[in-house]
N, CA and C of each residue as an Amber inpcrd file, in Angstrom:
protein
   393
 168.6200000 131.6940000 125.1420000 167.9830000 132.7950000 125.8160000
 169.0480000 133.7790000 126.2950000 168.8570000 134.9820000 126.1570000
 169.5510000 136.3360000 126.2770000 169.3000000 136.0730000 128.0430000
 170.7980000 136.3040000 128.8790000 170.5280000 136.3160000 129.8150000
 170.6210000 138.6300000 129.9160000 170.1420000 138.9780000 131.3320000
 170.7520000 140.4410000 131.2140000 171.7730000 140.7590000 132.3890000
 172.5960000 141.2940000 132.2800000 173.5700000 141.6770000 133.4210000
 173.2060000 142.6950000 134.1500000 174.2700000 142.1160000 135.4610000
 173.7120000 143.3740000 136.2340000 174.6430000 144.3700000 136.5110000
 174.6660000 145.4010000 137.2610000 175.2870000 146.9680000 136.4010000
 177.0650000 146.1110000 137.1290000 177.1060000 145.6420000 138.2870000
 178.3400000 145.3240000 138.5770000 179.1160000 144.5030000 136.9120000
 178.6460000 143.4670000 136.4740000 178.8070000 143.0890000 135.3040000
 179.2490000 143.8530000 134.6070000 178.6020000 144.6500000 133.7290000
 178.0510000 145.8190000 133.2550000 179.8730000 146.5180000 133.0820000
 179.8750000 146.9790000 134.2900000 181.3630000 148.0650000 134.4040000
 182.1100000 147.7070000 134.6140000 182.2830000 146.4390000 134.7460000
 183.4190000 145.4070000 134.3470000 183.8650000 145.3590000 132.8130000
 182.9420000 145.0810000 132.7060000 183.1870000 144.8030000 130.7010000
 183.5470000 146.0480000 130.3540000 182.6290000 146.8850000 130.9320000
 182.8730000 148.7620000 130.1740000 184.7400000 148.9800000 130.7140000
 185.1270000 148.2720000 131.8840000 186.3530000 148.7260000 132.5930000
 187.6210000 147.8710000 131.4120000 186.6960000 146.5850000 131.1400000
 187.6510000 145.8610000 130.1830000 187.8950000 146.5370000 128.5750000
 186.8300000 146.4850000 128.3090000 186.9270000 146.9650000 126.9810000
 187.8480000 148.4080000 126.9150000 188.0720000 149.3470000 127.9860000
 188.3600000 150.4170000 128.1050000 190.0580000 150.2090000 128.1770000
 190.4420000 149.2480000 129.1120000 191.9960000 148.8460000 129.5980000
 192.2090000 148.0930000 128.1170000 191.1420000 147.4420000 127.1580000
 191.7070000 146.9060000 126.2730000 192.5090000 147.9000000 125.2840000
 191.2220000 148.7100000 125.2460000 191.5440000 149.8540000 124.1280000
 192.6850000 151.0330000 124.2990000 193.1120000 150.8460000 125.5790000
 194.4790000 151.9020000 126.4610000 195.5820000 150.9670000 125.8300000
 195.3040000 149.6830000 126.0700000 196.6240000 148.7950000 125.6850000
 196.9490000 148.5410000 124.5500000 196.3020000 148.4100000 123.6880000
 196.1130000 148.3270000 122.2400000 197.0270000 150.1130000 121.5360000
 196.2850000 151.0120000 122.3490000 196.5650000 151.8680000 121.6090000
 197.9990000 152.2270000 121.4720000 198.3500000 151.7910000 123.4780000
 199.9300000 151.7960000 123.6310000 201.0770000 151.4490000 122.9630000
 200.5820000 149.7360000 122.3130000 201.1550000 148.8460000 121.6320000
 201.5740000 149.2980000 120.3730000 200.5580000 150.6530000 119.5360000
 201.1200000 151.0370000 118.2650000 200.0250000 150.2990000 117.5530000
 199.0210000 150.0300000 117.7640000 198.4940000 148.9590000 116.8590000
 197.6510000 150.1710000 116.0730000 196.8550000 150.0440000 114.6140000
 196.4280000 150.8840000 113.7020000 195.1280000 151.4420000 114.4540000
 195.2370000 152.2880000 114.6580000 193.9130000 153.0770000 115.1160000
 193.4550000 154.6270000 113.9680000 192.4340000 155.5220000 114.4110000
 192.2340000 156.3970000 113.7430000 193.3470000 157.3300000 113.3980000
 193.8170000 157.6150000 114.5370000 195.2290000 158.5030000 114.5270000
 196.3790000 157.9120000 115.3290000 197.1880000 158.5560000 114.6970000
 198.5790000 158.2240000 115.7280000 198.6560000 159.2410000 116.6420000
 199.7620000 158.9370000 117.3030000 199.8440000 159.8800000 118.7620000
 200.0670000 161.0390000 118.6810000 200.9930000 161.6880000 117.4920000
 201.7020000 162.7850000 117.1360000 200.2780000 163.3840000 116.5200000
 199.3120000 162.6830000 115.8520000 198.1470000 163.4630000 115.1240000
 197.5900000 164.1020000 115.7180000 196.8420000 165.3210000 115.5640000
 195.6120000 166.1550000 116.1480000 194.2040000 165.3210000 115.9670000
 193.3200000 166.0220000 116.7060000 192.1830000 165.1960000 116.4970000
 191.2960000 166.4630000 115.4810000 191.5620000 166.1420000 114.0280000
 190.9690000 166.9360000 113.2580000 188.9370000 167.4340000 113.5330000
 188.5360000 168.1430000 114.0200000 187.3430000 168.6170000 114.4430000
 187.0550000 169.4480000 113.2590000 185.9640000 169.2590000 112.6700000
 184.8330000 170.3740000 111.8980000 183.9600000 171.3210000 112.4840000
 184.0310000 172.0240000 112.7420000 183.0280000 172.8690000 113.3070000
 183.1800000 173.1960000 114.6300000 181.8480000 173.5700000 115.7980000
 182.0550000 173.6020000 116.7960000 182.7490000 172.6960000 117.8420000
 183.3920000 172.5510000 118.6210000 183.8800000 171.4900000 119.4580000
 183.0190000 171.7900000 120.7550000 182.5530000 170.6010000 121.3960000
 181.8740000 170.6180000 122.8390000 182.8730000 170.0420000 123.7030000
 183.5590000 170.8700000 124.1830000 184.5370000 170.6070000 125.1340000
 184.1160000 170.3300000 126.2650000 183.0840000 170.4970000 126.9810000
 182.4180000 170.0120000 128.0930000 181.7460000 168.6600000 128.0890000
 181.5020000 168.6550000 126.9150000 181.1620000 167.3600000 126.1570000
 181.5190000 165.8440000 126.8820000 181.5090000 165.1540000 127.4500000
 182.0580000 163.5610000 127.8680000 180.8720000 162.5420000 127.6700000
 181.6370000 161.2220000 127.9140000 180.3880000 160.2920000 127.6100000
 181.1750000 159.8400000 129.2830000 180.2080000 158.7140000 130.3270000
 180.4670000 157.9660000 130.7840000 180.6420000 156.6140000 131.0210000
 181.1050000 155.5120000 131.7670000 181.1640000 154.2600000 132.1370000
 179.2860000 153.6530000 131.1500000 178.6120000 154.2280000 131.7300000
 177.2800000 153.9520000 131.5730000 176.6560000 154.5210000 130.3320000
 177.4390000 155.2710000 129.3390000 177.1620000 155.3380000 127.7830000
 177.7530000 154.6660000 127.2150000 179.6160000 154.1500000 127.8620000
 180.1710000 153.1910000 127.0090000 179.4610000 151.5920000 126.7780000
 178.8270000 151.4830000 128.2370000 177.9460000 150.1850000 128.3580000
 176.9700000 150.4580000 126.8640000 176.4360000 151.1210000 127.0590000
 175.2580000 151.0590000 126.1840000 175.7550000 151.1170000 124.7290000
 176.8840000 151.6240000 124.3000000 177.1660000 151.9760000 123.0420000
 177.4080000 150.3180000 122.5640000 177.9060000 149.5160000 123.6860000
 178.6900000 148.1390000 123.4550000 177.2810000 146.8340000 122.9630000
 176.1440000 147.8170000 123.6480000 175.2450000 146.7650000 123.2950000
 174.0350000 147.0790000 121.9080000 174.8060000 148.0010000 121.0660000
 174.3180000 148.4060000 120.1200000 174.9290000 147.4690000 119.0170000
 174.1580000 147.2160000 117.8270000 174.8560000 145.6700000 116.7400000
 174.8130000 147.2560000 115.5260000 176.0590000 146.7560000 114.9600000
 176.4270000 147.0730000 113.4130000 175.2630000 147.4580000 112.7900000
 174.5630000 148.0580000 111.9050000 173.7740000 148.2310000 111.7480000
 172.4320000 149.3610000 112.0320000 172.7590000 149.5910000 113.2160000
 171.9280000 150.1580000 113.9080000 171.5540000 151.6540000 113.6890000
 170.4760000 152.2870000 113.9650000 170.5750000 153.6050000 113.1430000
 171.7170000 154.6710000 114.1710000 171.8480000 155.8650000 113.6620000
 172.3800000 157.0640000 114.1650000 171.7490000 157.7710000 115.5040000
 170.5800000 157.8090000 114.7340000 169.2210000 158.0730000 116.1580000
 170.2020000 157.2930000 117.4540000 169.8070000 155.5860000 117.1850000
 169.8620000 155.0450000 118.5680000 171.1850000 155.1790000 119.0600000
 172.5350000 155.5650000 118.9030000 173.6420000 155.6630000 118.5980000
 173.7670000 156.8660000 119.8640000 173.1430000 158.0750000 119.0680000
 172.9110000 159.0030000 119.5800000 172.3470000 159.4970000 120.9180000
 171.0660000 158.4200000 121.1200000 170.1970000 158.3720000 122.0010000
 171.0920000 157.3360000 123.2170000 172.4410000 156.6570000 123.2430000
 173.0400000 156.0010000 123.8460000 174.1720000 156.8760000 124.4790000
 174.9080000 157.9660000 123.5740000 175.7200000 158.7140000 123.8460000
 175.4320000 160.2350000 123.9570000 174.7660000 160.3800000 123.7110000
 174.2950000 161.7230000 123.3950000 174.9820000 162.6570000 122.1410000
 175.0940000 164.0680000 122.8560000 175.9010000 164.7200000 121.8340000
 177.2690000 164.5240000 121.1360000 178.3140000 164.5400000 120.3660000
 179.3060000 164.2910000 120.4520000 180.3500000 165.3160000 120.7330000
 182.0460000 165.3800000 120.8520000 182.9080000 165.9780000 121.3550000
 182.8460000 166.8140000 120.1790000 183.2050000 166.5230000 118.9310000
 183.3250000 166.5460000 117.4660000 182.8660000 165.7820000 116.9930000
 182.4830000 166.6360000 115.4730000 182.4880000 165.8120000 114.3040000
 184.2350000 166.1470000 113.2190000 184.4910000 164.4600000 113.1330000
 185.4850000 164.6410000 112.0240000 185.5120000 164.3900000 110.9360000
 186.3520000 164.9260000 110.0290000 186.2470000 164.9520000 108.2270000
 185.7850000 163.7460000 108.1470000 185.0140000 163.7630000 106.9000000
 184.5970000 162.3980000 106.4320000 185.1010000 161.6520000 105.3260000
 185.2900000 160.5010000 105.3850000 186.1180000 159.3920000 104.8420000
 185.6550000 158.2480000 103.5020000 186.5420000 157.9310000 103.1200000
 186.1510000 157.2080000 101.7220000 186.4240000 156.0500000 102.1190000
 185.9400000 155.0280000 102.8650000 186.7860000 153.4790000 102.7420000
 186.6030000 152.7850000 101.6880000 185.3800000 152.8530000 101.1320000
 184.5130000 151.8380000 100.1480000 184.0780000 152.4730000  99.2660000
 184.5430000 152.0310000  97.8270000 184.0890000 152.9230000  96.7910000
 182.7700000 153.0270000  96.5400000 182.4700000 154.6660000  96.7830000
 180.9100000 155.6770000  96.4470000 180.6780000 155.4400000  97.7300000
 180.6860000 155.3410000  99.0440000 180.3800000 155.4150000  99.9030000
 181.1250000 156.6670000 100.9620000 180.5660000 157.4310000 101.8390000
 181.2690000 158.3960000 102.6970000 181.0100000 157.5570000 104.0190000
 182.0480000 157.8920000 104.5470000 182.1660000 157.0650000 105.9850000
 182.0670000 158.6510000 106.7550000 181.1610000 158.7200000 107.6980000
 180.8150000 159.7880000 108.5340000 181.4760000 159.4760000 110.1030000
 182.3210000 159.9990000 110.7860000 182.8890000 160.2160000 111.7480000
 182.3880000 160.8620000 112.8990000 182.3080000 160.5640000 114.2610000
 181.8130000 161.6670000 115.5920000 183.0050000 161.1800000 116.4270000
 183.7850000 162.0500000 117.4940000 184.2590000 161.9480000 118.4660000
 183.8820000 162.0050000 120.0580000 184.0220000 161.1490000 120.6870000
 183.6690000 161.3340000 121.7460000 184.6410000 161.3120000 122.8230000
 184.6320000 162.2490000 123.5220000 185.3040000 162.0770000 125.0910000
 185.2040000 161.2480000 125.9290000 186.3640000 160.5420000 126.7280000
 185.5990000 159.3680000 127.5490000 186.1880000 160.2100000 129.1690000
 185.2650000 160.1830000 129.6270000 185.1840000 160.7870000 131.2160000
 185.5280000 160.4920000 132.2690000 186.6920000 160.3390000 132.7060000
 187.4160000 159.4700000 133.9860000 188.1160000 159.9820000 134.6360000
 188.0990000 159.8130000 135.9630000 188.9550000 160.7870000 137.0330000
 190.6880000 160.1830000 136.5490000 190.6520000 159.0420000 136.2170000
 192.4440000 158.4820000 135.6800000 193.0570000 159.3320000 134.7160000
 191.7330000 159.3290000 133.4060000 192.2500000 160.1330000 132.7670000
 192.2580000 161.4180000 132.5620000 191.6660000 162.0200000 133.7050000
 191.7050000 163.5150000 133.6950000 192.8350000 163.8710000 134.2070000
 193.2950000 163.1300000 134.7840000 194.9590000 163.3500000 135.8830000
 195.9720000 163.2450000 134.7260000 196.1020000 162.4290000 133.6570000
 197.2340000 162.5450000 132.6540000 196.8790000 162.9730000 131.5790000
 198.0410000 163.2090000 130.9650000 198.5570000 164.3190000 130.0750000
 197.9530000 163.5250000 128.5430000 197.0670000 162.5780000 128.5390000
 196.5810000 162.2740000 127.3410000 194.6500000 162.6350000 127.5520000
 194.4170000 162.3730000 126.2170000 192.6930000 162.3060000 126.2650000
 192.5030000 161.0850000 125.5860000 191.4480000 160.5070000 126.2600000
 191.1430000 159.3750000 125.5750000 189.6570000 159.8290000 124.7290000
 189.1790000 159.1620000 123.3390000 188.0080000 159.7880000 122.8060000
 187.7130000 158.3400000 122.5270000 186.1510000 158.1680000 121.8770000
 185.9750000 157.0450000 121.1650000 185.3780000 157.7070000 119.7820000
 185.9160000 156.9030000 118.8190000 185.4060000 157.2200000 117.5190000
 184.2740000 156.6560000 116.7070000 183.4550000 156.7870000 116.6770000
 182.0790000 156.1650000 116.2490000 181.9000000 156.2970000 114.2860000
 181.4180000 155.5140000 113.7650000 181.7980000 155.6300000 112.3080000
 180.0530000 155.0820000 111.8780000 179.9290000 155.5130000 110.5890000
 178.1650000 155.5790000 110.0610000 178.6790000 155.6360000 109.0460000
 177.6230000 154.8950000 108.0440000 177.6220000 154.4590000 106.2680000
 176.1830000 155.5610000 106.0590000 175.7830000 156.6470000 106.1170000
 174.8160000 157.1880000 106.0110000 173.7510000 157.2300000 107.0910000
 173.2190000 156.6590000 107.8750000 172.7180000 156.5140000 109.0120000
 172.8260000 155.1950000 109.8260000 173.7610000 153.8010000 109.2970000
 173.8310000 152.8990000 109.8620000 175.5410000 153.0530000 111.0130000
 174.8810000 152.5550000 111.6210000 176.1780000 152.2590000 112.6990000
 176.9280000 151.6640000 111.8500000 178.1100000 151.9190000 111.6480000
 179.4660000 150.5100000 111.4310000 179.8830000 150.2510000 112.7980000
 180.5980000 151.1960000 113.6420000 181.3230000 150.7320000 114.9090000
 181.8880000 151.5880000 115.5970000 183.2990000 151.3780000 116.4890000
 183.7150000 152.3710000 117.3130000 185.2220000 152.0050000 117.3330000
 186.1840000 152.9080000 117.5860000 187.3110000 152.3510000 118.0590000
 188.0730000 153.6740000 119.3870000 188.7330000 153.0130000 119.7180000
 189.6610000 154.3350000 120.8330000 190.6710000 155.1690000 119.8570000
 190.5770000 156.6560000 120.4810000 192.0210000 157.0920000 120.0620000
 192.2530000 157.4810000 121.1860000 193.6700000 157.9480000 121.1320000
 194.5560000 158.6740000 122.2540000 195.3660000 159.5170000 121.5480000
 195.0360000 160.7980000 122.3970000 196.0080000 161.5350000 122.3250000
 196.6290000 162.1160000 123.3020000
């Protein structure tokens, strides 16, 4: 049986997963971009644009699979959309950026985004960049 958490829970995990993805990125480990990269944007950019603590929750309890809609309906709009990608032959891997919204990281000289990735309308997943 699915137990459900409660929001203290909740922004713990969102706080973990977040310090994971700061440390990871620090470490050099393979992410979307490296540090020196730009964050290539198509089109308009929504610079006002952010997600919070309480969209990252929700994005975390979305499974592989899942459509774009609900994706969407978890985060809302995105920061950007970026070029789209070939991982798997005949397939386009579709890209959105998102801003992550924090008084820590509004104080330093990096941005943190999350990158959300789709096989045509299915969720694949998410990872951090930093720039």
């Amino acid at each position: 049986m699915i137990e459900k958490f409660n929001s203290n829970q909740m922004l713990a995990g969102v706080a973990g997963v977040l310090a994971l993805g700061i440390f990871f990125q620090a470490m050099g480990l393979p992410s979307f971009g490296s540090k020196e990269a730009a964050l290539e944007c198509q089109g308009a950019v929504q610079s006002q644009q952010a997600i919070s603590e309480d969209n990252i929750a929700k994005l975390i309890l979305l499974k592989n699979g899942d459509s774009k809609d609900a994706v969407r309906k978890a985060l809302k709009e995105p920061y950007c959309i970026l070029p789209k990608l070939s991982i798997r032959s005949g397939t386009q891997t579709e890209r959105e950026a998102y801003r992550v919204a924090s008084d820590a990281l509004e104080r330093s000289t990096s941005q943190t985004f999350i990158v959300v990735s789709y096989e045509g309308n299915q969720y694949l997943g998410y990872k951090f960049w930093i720039r």
